[in-house]
N, C-alpha and C positions, 0 to 999 in steps of 0.2 A: 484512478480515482484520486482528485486530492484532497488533503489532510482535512478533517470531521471539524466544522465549522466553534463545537465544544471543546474541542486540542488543548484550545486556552483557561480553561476552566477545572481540565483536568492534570494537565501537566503546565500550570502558569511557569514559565522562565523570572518573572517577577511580581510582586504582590504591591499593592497599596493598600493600609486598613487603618480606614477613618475611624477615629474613635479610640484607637490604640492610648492606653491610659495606664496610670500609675496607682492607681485606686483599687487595693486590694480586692478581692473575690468579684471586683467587679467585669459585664461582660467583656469589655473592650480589654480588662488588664488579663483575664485569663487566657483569651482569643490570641492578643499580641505575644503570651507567654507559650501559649502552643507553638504556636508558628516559630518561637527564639528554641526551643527544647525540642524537638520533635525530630531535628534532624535535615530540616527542608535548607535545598543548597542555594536558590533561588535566589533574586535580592528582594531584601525588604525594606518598605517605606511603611515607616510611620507617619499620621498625619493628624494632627491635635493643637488649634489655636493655643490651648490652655500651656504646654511644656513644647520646651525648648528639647527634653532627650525623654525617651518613654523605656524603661527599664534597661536604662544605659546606650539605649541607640537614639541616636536624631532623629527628633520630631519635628514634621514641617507644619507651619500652620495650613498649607493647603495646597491645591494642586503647583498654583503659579511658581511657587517657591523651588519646583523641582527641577525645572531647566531643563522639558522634553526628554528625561529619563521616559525611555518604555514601559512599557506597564500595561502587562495581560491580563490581569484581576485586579478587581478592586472590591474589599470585603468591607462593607459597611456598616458600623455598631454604633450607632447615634442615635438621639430623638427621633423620632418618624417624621416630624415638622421638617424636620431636615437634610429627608434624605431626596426631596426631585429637585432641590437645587443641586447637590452633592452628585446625580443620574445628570444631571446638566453639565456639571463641569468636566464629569468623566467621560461626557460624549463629546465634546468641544474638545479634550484632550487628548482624545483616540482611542481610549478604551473601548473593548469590545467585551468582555466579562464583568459581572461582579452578583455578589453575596450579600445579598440585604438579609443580615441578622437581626435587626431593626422590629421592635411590634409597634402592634399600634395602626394596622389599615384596616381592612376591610373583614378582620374577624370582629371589629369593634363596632361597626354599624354604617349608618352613611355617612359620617363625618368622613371617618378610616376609609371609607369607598372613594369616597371625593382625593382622597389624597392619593392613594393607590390607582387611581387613573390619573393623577396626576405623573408619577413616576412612569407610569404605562407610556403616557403621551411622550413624553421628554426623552425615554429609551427609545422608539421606536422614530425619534425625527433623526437618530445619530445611529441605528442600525447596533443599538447595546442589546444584551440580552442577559436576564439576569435570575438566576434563583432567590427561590424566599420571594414576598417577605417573612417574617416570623416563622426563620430556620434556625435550624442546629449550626448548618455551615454544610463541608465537605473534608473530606479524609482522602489522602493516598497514602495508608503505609507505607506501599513498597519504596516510595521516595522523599518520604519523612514530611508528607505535607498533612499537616491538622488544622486545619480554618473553620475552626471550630470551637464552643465554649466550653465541650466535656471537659469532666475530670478524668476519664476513663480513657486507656490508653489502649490504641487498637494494634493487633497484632496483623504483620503481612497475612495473606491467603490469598485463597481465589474466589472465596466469595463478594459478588457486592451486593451491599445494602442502600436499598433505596425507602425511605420513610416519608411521610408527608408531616408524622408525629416526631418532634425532635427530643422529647423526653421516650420515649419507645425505643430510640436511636441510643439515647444513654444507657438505658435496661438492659438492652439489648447486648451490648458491649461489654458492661458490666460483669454481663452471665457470660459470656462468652472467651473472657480474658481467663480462671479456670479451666472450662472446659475445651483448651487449647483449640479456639476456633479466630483464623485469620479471614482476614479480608482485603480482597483491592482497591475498593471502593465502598466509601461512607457517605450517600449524600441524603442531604435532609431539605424537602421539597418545602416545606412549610407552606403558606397561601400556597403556592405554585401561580401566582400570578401571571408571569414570563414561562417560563419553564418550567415542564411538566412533564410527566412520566414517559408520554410517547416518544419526545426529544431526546429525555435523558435513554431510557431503551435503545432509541435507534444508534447512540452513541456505543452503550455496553455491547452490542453487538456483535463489531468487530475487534471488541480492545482485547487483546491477547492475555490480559492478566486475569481476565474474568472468565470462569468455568460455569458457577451458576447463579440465580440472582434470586435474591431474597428482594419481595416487598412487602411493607406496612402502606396498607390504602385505607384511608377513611370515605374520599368520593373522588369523582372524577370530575374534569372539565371539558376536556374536547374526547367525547366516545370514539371516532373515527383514528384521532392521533393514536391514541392509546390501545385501541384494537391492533392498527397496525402494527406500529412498535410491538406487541407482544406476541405478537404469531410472527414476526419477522428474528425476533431474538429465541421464541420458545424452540423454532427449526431445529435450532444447533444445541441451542445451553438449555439445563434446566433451569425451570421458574416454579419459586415457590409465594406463594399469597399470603398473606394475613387480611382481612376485611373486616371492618367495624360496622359498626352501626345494621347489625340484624335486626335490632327491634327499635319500636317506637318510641319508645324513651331515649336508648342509647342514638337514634338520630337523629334525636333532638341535641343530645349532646354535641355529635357532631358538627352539627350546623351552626352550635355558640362558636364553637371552638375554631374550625378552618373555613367555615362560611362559603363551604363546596357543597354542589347537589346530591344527594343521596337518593338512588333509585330501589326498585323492588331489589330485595337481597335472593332470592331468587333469577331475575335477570342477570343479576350480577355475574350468581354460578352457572348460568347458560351461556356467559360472555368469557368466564375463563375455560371452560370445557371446550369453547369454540376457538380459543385462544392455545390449546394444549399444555396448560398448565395445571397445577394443584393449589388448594387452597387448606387452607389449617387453620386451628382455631387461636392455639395459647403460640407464644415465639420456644417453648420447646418443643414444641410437635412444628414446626422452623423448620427447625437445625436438623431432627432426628429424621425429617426427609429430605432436606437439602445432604447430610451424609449418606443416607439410603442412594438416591437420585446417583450422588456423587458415585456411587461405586463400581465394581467392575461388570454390572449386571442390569440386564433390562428384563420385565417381565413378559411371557407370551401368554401366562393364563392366571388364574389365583386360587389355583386348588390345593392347599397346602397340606404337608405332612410335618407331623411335632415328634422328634427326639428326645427323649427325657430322662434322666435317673430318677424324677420322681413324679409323683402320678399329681401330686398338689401344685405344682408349677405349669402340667399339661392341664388339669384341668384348666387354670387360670386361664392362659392360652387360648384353649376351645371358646371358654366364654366369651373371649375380647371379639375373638376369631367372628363368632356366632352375631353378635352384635352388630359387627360392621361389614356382614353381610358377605363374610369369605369362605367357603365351601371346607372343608375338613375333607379331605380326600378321602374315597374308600380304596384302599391297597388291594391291590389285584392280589387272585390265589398264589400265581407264579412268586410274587410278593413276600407272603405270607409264610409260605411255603420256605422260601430264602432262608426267611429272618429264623423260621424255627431252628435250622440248621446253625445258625451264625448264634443265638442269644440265645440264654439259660431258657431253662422249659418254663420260669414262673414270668417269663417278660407278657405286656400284657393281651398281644394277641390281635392287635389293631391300634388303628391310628385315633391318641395319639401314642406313639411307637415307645412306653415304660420301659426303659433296659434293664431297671429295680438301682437302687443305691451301688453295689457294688459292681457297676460296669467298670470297665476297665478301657483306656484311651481307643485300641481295638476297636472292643466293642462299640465306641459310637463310631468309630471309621467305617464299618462294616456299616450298621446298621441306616447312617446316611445315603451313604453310596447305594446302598440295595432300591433305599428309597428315592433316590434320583434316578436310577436306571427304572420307574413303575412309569407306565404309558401315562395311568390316572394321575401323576402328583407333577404340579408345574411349578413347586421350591418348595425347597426344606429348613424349616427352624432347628435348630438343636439349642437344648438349654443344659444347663449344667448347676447344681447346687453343689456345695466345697463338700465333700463328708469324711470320714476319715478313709473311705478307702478307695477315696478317687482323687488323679492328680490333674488338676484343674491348667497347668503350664503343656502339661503332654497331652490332656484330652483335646487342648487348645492346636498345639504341632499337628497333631492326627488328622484332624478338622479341617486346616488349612493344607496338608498333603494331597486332600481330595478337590481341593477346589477347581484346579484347573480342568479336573475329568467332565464336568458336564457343565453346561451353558446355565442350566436353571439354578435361579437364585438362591445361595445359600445365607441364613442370615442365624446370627449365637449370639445366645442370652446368656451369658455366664454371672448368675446369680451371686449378690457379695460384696464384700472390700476387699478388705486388704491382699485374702488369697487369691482374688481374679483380676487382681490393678496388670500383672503383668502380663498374662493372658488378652488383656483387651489392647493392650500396645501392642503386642505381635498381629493381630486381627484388625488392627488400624494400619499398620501396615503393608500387609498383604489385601487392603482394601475390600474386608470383609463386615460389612454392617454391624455391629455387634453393639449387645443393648443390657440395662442390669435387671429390667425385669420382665417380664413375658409378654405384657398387655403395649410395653412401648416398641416390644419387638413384631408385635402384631402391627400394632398403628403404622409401624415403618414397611411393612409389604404390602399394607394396605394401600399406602402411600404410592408403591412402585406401580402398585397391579392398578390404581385410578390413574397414575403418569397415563400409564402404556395404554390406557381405553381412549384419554383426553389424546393424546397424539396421533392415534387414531382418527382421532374423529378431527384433529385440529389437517390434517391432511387431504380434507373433503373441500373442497371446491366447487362450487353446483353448477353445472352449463343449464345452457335453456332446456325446458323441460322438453321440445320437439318442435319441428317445424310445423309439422301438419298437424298441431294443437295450437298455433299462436292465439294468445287470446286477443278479442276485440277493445283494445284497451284505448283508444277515442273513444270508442260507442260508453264506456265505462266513463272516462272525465266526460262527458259532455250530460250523463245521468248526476253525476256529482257538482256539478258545475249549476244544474237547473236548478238542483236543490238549495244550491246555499244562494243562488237569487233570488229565492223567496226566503234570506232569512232564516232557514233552517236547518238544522244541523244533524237532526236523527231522520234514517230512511222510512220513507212507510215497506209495509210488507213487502207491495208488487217491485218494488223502488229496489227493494235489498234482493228478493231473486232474481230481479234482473242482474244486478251487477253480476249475482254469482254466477249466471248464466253467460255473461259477455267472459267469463272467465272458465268456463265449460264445466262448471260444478255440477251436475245434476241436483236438480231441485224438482220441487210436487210441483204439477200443473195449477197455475192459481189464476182466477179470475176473476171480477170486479162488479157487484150486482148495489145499482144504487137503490131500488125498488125491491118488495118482495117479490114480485111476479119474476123478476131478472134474476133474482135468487133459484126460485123453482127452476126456471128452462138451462142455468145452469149447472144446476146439482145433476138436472136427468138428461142433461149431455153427459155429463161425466160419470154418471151413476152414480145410487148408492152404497155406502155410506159415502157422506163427506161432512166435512169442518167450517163450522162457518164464526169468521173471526171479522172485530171491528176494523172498518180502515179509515182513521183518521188522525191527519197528520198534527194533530194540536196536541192528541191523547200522549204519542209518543214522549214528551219531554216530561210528562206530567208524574205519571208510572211507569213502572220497570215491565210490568207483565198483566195485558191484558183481561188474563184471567180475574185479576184482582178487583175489577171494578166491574165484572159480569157480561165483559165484550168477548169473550168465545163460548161456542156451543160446540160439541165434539159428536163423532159417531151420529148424525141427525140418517136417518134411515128410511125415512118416506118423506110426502109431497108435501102432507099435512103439516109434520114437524117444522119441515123449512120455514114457512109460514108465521109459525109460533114462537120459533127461535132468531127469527127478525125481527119483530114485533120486542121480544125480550127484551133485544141486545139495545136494540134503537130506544128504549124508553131506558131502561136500568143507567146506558150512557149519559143521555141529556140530563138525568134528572142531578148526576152528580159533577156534571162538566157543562153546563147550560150554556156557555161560551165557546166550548168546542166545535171547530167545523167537524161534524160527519159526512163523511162521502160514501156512505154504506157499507158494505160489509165487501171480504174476500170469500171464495168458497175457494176450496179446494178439496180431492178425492183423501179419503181415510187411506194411511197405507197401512196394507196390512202384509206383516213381514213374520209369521210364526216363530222364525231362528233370530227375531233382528234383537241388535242390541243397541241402545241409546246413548249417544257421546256426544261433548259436544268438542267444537273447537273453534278456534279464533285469532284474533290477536290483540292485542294492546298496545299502551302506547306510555313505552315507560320513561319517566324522565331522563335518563341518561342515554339509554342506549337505543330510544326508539324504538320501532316496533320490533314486539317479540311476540313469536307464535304460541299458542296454547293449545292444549289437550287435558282433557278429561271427561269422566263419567257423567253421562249426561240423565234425563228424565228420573221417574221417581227415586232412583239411587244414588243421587246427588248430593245428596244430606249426608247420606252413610257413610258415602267415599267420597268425603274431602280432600281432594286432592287433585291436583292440576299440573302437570310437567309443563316447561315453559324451554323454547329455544329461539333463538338470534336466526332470523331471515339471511342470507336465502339458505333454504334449505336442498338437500337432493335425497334419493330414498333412500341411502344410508344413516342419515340423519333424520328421516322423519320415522325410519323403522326405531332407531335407538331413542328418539324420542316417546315412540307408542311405549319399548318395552321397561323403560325406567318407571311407569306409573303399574299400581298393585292392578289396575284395569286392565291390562294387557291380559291376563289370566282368563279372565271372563272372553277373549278374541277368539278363544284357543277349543277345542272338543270340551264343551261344557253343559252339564246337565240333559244328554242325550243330544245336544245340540250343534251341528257339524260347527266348523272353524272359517269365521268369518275372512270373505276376501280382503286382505291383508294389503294388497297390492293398489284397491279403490281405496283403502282410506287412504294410504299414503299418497295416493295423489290429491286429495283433497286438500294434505297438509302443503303439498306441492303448490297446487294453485291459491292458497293463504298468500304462504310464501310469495308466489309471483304477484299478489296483488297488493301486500306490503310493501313489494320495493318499486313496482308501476304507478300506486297512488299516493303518493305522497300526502295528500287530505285525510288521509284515513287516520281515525284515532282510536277505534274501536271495532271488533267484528266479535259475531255471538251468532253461533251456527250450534242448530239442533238438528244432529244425522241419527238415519237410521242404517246401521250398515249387519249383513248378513252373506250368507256364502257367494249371493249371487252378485252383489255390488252396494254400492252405497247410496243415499238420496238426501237433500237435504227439504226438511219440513219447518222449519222455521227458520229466523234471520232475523238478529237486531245489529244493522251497520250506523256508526254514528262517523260524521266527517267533522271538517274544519277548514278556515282559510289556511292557502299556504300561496307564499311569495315564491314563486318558480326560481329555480338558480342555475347558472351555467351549468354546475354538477349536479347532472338526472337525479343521482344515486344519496346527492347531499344529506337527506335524512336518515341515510342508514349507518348503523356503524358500523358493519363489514359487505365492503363492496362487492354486488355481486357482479355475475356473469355479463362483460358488458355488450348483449347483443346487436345495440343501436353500430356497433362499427362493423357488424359483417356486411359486405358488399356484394356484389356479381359483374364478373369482366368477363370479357370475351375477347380471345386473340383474333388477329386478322384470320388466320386460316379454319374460325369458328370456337376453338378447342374452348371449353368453358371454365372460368377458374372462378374460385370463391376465396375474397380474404376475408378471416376472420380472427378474433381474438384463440389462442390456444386452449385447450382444455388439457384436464388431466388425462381423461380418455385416450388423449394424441401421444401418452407416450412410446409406443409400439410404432405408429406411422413416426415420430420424431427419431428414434432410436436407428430405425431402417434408412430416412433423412441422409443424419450425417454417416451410416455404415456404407451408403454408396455415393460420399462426396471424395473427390481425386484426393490423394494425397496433398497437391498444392491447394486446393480450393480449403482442406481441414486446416490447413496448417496456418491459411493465410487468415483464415475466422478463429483459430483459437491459440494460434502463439505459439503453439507445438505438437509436437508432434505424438496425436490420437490414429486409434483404432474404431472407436466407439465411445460412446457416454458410459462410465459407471454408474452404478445403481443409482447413486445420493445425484448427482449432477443431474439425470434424467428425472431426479423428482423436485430437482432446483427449478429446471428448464420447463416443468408442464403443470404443478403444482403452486400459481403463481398468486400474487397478492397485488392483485389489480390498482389499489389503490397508490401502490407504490412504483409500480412498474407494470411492465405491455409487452406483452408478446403476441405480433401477427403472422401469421401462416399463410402461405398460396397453396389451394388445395386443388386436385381436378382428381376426375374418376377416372380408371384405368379398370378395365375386365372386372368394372360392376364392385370397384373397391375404390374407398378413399388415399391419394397418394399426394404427397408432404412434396411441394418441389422447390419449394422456395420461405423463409423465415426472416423478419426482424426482431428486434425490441430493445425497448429500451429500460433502464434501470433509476431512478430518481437519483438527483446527486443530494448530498447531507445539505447542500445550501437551499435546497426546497425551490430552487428558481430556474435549474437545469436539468438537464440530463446524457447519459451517455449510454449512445448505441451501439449496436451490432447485428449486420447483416451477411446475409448469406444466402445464393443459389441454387440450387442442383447445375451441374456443368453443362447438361445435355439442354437445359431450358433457360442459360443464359443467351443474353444478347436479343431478346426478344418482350422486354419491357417490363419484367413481372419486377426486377428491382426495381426502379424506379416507381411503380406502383406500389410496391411494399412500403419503400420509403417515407413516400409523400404519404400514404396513408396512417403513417407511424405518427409523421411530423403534424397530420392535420389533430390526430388524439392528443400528441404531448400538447397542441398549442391549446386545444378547449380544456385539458385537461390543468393550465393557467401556467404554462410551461416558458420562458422566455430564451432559455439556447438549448442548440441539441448539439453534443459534441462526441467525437471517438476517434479512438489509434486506429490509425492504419498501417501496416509494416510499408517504411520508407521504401520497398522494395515490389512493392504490391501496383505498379503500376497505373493498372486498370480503372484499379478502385478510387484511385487518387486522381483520375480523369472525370470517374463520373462525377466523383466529389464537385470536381469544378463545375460540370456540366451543371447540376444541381444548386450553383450558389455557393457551396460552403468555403470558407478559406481557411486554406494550409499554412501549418506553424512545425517546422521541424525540431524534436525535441533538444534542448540544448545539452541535457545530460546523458540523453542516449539516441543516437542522431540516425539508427536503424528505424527512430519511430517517428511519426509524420502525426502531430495534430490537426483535426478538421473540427473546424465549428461552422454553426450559424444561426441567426437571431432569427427565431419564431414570432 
């Protein structure tokens, strides 16, 4: 792979900064004074008509003056008026970096718009890319680089900071220069005009200085960059959030401020859950889970057990515990039983675990351990208050003596100053969480135990929901298609169960009576009771729910009532819509479900991240239970189960009020076909499903679908912001001798058949696809290899059946390179089914994705020794570049 197109940005070899000045506190003189003090070995150029030297170094008045010096950054502290000729002269000079610290665009209005497309246009004719406008700068401790106006001096670490807020970036710092907290990266995204979090992400990724990443987000611009980038960094490193703008007030603030969109905050947290990351509210609840995150322990469950000498600090504990929804473990007898043995007879007998004041270092040894070894407890807190007959230094040694005995999370609250200062450095040491008071020591496992559910769920990948379910999804744009040729943008009833039905939702039987008489022989086709509801497509846009203006009758029970409640509906309508076409009524059968329960679901259509699925309580307990759980398309039943069980509704699924437990498995497909029709109709801006679901299955009784125009795009998937399953590229071939193969995009499902794959490829054949010499894929590589992120990368598979099983006999894919324009692949056979075309098919099937996927070269190593491969290459077009620094490897490319 070569060097991350950002290289220059983050380790510049030399700097330019306009603006660089001798004017006290001012930004340019603090900026140029960072950069002289900090330590950065680089060379720097000052550049300022105004002085001839800028605190002792020469100043140039401008670029010309510099006589083609290099120059990999360029940080720019000027008027704003001034800075797209300043983007001008740095693109005509060769720059490819630079730092507009600069205000003054497009948080100010359209003036500021107008100029900041200005600079947009002038970077992008010279291939510049740049951070800010209206940024802090950037920071590398570790190599003395501050291009930045703080006063705040940041210490090395492994964390980096990425802010969109460059006063949050000072605070930040601030607090953190105390609390002995390093970083390797400081950058401050400001506008993000050019560059923005998905880019900057995709860079932290692989920089080896960075363990976990801290962000301050106010909004976002591109959902897709930003998705990617963060499930592609959250794999390896942790990520922690801050997000602004929860409420209506506060985003409006935002919106003065960095003039980014701000979606439901809601969506938001269904986008980092699906991202596998955590979010937090203040930047100390930051740091107290980026050192949690950090430590030597991952959690498997959140059923906690609390150590204590005192009964007023477990209480604390319990409560925070109880709050944020973490279960207080009950200790098994065998447990209990222990501890009686190990603790004084007055300890208190359950969890949380009182050892009374005068425990002794022992005694909490003991009494941890006991409670690490309990089936029920999956970590343990121990807290310690100073008293006089306990030693807070040895209760601390004791504590860390047990740590390496069990995997489950240990985390110490050692209550205090002065007496626990040195206690908590030994416990920083041996990379044990350790906190001063009980509620921040709770917030920190909370923190671990939502990590460990979000990377869970960030690990889910959804394939097609089944072959032999494909929905009719022409039949579905061509009903949506009809609609907005008349103009219209909400469905009528018949309009929206069709859809649901071109998508295999189970809906009520409904049918169209323009006349009363049409009404009768309808109803007693279908029998009594049935529903009879207005159908007219004007009413739709007018009101929300035809109830309100006396267009439904419900439960109508004989021949008579039909009659009268047409009659009703058609008068009460005209007289308040006299302009409305009516095209008569719907009928449809009463469903009558004894056990059924009312939900509804749907999706929206949020401004950032597009559509997102919804769930919640539906019919008359709607009101009561406000509340709605919301998740990022596509979904599969892992995710639409953990979606059902996040809502208090899910309770009501379950054996309730003598009523058996609702088929669990219909709804979730329901959410499933949401899903699929989220990401297949692109029009869609709204859906509003009223089910009735019960032991036996689900149905749906009502449907309000609202569309819109959309400009079709090379990328099907373009409106989503986590791409899903891309089913359009699976194919079907067939060999000369019949054998039937199918390529398709890989699923997580495959890792079992991928794992088998390479365990029966020859020694040369492994050696010659991965560079050395394997047995098999490790765990993590077999979840690199099948647990993929489509938008960034492609893996195809040649599959055929063997004895009524699916078998893996051939694989390519490719990986996006950091310059967004290439890529680099790799392929591979099974030995016994080469030489009979299935490469070549893989291939060209790879290259035909990367090219729609807007791809312009496809490139990869081949071992210079690999013959074969470097034949077909030719065969295929590509041309060979033998490496000049290590000449065992053979470049191959070729332009798509």
């Amino acid at each position: 792979m070569s060097k991350h197109y950002l290289q220059p940005l983050f380790y510049p070899n030399s700097i330019a900064v306009f603006g660089a000045s001798n004017t006290p506190d001012s930004i340019g003189h603090v900026l140029f004074k960072n950069l002289l003090e900090n330590g950065y070995q680089g060379n720097l150029l000052a550049i300022n008509p105004k002085y001839e030297k800028v605190q002792d170094q020469v100043c140039y008045p401008s670029l010309k003056e510099i006589s083609g010096t290099p120059i990999d950054l360029a940080v720019i502290a000027t008027p704003a008026k001034t800075v797209p000729d300043i983007i001008e002269a740095c693109g005509k000079y060769g720059i490819k970096m630079a730092v507009i610290i600069s205000a003054g665009f497009g948080e100010i209005g359209v003036q500021g718009m107008k100029l900041e497309k200005k600079v947009l246009i002038n970077a992008r004719r010279f291939g510049l890319r740049f951070l800010g406008p209206n940024c802090l700068g950037i920071m590398q401790p570790h190599i003395g680089l501050n291009a930045s106006f703080t006063m705040s001096v940041a210490k090395p670490g492994n964390l980096a900071l990425v802010s969109q807020s460059g006063a949050l970036c000072s605070a930040i710092l601030d607090w953190a220069g105390p609390n002995d907290i390093g970083f390797s990266s400081i950058v401050s995204t400001g506008s993000a005009a050019d560059l923005d979090f998905g880019e900057i992400l995709d860079y932290l990724v692989s920089d080896v200085q960075t363990h976990g990443i801290l962000l301050y987000i106010e909004g976002i611009h591109q959902a897709r960059s930003f998705m990617s980038g963060l499930r592609a960094v959250a794999r390896i490193k942790p990520v922690v959030v801050i997000k602004t703008g929860r409420h209506e007030s506060s985003i409006k603030a935002v919106m003065s401020h960095s003039g980014v969109k701000i979606g439901r905050d809601d969506a938001f947290d269904a986008a980092l859950q699906r991202a596998g990351v955590l979010r937090v509210s203040t930047f100390e609840q930051l740091f107290f889970a980026a050192k949690t995150l950090a430590s030597r322990y991952k959690a498997v469950g959140n059923r906690l057990a609390i150590v204590t000498n005192g009964g007023g600090p477990g209480v604390m504990a319990t409560d925070r515990a109880i709050d944020l929804g973490i279960p207080i473990a009950k200790l098994s007898s065998n447990t209990v039983e222990s501890l009686n043995q190990e603790l004084p007879p007055s300890w208190s007998h359950g969890n949380p675990v009182d050892i009374i004041s005068s425990a002794s270092p022992e005694c909490y040894q003991k009494a941890a351990m006991t409670c690490f070894q309990d089936p029920n407890v999956d970590a343990v807190l121990v807290i310690l208050t100073p008293k006089a007959m306990t030693s807070p230094l040895e209760a601390a040694r004791a504590i860390i003596d047990i740590a390496d005995q069990s995997p489950k999370p240990l985390l110490a609250c050692w209550m205090g100053g002065v007496q626990v200062e040195e206690s908590h450095r030994l416990f920083m040491q041996a990379r044990i969480p350790a906190f001063h008071t009980p509620e921040s020591a709770i917030e920190a496992f909370y923190y671990l135990a939502a990590y460990h559910q979000n990377q869970k769920i960030l690990l889910q990948t959804p394939g097609p929901i089944g072959p032999l379910d494909n929905p009719d999804v022409e039949g579905a744009r061509m009903i949506i298609e009809s609609v907005l040729s008349e103009r219209r943008k909400v469905l009528t009833e018949m309009e929206s169960k069709a859809l649901l039905g071109a998508f295999h939702i189970p809906v009520v039987n409904t049918a169209i009576a323009r006349t009363s008489n049409e009404a009768l022989v309808l109803a007693e086709a279908m029998g009594f009771p049935v529903a009879m509801k207005v159908n007219s497509p004007d009413l739709l846009t007018q009101v929300s729910h035809k109830s309100d203006v006396g267009g439904v009758k419900l439960n109508i029970t004989n021949a008579q009532s039909i009659r009268e409640a047409f009659k009703s509906i058609m008068h009460r309508v005209q007289v308040q819509f006299p302009k409305a076409r009516i095209e008569g009524v719907t009928i449809e059968r009463m469903i009558s479900k004894p056990h059924g329960r009312e939900l509804i679901v749907g999706m929206i259509r949020d401004s950032v991240f597009g559509p997102v699925i919804t769930f919640g309580m539906g019919g008359s307990m709607i009101e009561a239970v406000d509340e709605v759980a919301v998740s990022l398309p596509p979904l599969n039943h892992y995710l639409a189960a953990t979606m059902i069980d996040k809502t208090r509704v899910s309770k009501l699924l379950d054996t309730f009020r003598r009523m058996p437990p609702v088929n669990r498995h219909a709804l979730e497909n329901v959410l499933l076909r949401i899903s699929e029709m989220a990401c297949e109709l692109p029009w869609l801006q709204e859906i509003d499903i009223n089910l009735i679901v019960d032991e036996n299955g689900v149905i749906a009784v009502d449907g309000r679908i609202v569309v819109d125009y959309y400009t079709p795009s090379p990328d099907r998937y373009a409106h989503m912001a986590i791409y899903p399953y891309p089913a359009h590229l699976v194919t079907h071939w067939q060999l000369p001798d019949g054998t039937d193969i199918t390529i398709r995009p890989i699923r997580p499902e495959d890792a079992e058949i991928e794992q088998t794959f390479v365990r029966h490829l020859s020694e040369e054949s492994k050696y010659f696809r991965f560079m050395q010499t394997i047995n098999e894929l490790a765990p993590e590589m077999l979840v690199r290899f099948t647990q993929i992120d489509y938008d960034r990368e492609m893996a195809l598979i040649a599959v055929t059946y063997q004895e009524g099983k699916e078998v893996e006999i051939g694989v390519t894919r490719y990986a996006i390179n950091p310059d967004g324009d290439s890529c680099e692949f790799a392929l591979v056979v099974a030995d016994q089914w080469q030489h009979r075309g299935i490469a070549q098919k893989l291939l060209t099937s790879l290259m035909d994705a990367a090219r729609t996927r807007g791809l312009k070269i496809i490139q990869g190593e081949v071992l210079s020794n690999n013959f074969n491969m470097l034949k077909f290459m030719n065969k295929l077009g590509f041309s060979a570049t033998v490496d000049e620094n290590d000449r065992s490897l053979t470049w191959v490319s070729k332009q798509l």
